[in-house]
C-alpha positions as CSV (number, residue, x, y, z in Angstrom):
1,X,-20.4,-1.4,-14.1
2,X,-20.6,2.0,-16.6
3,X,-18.4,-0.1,-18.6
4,X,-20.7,-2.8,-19.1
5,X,-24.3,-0.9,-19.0
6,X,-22.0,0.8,-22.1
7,X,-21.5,-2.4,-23.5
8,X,-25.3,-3.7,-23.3
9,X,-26.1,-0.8,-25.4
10,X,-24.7,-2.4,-28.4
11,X,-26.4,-4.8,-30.3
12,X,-22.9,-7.3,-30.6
13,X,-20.1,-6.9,-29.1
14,X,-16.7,-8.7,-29.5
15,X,-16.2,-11.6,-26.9
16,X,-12.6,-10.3,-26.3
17,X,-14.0,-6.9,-25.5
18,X,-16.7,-8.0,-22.9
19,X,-14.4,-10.6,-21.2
20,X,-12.0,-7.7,-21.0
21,X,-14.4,-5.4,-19.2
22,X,-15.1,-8.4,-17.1
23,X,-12.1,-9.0,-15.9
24,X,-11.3,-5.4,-15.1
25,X,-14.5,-4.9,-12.9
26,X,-13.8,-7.4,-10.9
27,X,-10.1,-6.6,-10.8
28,X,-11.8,-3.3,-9.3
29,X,-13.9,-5.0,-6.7
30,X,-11.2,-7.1,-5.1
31,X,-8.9,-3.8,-4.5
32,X,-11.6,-2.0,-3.1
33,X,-12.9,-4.9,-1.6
34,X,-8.9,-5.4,0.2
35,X,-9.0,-1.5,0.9
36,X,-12.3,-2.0,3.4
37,X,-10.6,-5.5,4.8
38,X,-7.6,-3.1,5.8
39,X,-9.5,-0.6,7.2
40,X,-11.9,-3.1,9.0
41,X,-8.5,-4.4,10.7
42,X,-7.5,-0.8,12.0
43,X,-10.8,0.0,13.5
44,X,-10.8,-3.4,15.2
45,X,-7.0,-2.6,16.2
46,X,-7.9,0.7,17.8
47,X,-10.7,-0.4,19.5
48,X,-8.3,-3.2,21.6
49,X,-5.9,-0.4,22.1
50,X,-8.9,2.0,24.0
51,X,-10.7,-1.2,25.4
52,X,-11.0,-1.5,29.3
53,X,-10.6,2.5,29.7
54,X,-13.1,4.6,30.6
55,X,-12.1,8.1,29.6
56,X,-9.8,8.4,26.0
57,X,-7.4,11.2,26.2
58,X,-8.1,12.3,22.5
59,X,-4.9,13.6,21.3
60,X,-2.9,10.3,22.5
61,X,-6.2,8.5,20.3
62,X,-5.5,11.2,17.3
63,X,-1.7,10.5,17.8
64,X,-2.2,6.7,17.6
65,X,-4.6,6.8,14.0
66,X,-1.8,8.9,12.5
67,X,0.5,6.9,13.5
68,X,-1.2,3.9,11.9
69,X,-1.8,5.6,9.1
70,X,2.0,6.9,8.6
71,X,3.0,3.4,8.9
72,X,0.5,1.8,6.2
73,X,1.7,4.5,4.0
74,X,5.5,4.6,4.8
75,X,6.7,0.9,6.2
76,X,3.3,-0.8,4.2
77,X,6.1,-3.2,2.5
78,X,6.8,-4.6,6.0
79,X,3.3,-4.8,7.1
80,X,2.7,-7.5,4.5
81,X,5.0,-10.2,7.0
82,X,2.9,-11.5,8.7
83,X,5.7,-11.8,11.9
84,X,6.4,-7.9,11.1
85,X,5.6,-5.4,13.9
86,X,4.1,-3.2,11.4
87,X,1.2,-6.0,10.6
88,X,-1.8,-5.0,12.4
89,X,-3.4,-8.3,12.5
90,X,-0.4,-9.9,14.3
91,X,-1.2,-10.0,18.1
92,X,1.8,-9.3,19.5
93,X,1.3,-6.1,17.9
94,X,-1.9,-5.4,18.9
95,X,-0.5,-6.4,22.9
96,X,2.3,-3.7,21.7
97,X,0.5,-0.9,21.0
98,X,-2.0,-1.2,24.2
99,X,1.1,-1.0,26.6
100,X,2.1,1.8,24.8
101,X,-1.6,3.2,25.2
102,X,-1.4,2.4,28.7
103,X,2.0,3.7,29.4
104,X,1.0,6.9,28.0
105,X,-1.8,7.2,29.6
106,X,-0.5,7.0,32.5
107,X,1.7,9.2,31.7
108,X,-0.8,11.8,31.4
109,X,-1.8,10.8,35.1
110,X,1.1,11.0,36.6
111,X,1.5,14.9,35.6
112,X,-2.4,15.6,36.4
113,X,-1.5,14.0,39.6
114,X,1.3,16.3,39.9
115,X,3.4,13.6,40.9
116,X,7.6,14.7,40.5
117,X,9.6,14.0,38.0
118,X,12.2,12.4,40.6
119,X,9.9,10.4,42.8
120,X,10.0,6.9,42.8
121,X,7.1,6.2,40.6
122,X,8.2,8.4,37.9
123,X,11.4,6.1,37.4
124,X,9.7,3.4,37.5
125,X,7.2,4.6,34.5
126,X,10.6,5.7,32.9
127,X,12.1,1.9,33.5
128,X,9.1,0.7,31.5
129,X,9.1,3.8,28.5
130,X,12.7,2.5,28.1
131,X,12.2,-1.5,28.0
132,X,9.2,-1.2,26.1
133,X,11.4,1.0,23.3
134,X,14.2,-1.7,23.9
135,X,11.4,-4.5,22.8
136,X,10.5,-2.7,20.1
137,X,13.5,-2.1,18.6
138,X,14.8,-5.4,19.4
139,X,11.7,-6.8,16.7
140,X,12.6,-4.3,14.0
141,X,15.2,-5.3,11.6
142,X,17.6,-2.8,10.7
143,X,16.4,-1.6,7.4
144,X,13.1,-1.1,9.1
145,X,14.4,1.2,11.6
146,X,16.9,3.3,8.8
147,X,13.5,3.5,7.1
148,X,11.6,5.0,10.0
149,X,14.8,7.3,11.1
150,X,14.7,9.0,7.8
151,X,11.5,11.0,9.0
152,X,12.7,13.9,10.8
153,X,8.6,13.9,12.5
154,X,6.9,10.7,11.3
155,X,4.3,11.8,13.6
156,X,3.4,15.8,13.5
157,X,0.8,15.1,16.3
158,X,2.5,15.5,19.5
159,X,0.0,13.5,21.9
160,X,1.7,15.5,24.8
161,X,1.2,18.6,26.4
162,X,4.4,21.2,27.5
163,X,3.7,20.0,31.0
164,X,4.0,16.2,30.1
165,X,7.2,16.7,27.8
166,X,8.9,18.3,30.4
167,X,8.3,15.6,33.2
168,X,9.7,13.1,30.4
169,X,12.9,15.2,29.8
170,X,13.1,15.8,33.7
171,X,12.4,12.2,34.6
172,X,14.9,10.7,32.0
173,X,17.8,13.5,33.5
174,X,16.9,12.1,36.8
175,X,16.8,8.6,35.9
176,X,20.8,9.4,34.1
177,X,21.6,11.1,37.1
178,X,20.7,7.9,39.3
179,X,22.8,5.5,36.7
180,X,26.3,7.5,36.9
């Protein structure tokens, strides 16, 4: 709007000139205007990821906004198809991202419970870590996932604690164990 108020200060002005400034103002608007759309869509996203729990764990939260973030900024190209698993506004994605939510929540119950890496219901959380990465994978094409491999950490938040990353590593050598 500078632009213009500087315009109006003149007594004439060349209609080229103010259909220019015009144009470019409103060129303005409808970026920014696309920029709150976007981030309107994440906020509703995150919300139906935490919906329906009581408690948030904050760091699987902080891990899940940076993740968003990294892929709007890294895999944005793919986000733009609207069948992609990177658009945020497809529901299969959002129905993705809550399983992973819940899976990892859990996650973080099964070591507060103290539960063992070897017990019946750790497997079975590992069965569903693995088939969920499976689906995943499985609606990625291949340039998508050469993309995302190229990041040695995509995600330098690690939503876990020592505790949780070694019932993963000790649950997955079980589960290997068990498949021999």
């Amino acid at each position: 709007m500078k632009d213009i108020a500087d315009l109006l200060e003149s007594h004439y002005i060349e209609e080229q000139q103010l259909i220019h400034s015009i144009v470019f103002k409103k060129r303005e608007l409808i970026a920014e205007q696309e920029r709150i759309r976007q981030t309107i869509d994440q906020l509703d996203h995150m919300k139906a990821i935490i919906s329906g729990y009581e408690k948030i764990d904050v760091k699987l939260f902080c891990f899940i906004i940076h993740s968003i973030l990294f892929e709007e900024e890294n895999l944005n190209e793919y986000s733009q198809v609207k069948g992609s698993i990177h658009n945020f506004r497809n529901e299969e994605r959002v129905n993705l991202d809550k399983e992973y939510f819940s899976l990892f929540m859990n996650l973080k119950k099964l070591v507060a419970n103290e539960i063992n890496p070897e017990s019946d219901e750790a497997l079975m959380f590992i069965k569903q870590l693995v088939a969920l990465s499976n689906q995943t994978l499985s609606k990625m094409e291949t340039e998508e996932i050469n993309l995302a491999n190229q990041y040695d950490e995509p995600n330098i938040l690690n939503p876990f604690t020592e505790e949780e990353r070694t019932f993963l590593k000790n649950a997955f050598a079980h589960m290997s164990k068990l498949q021999e």
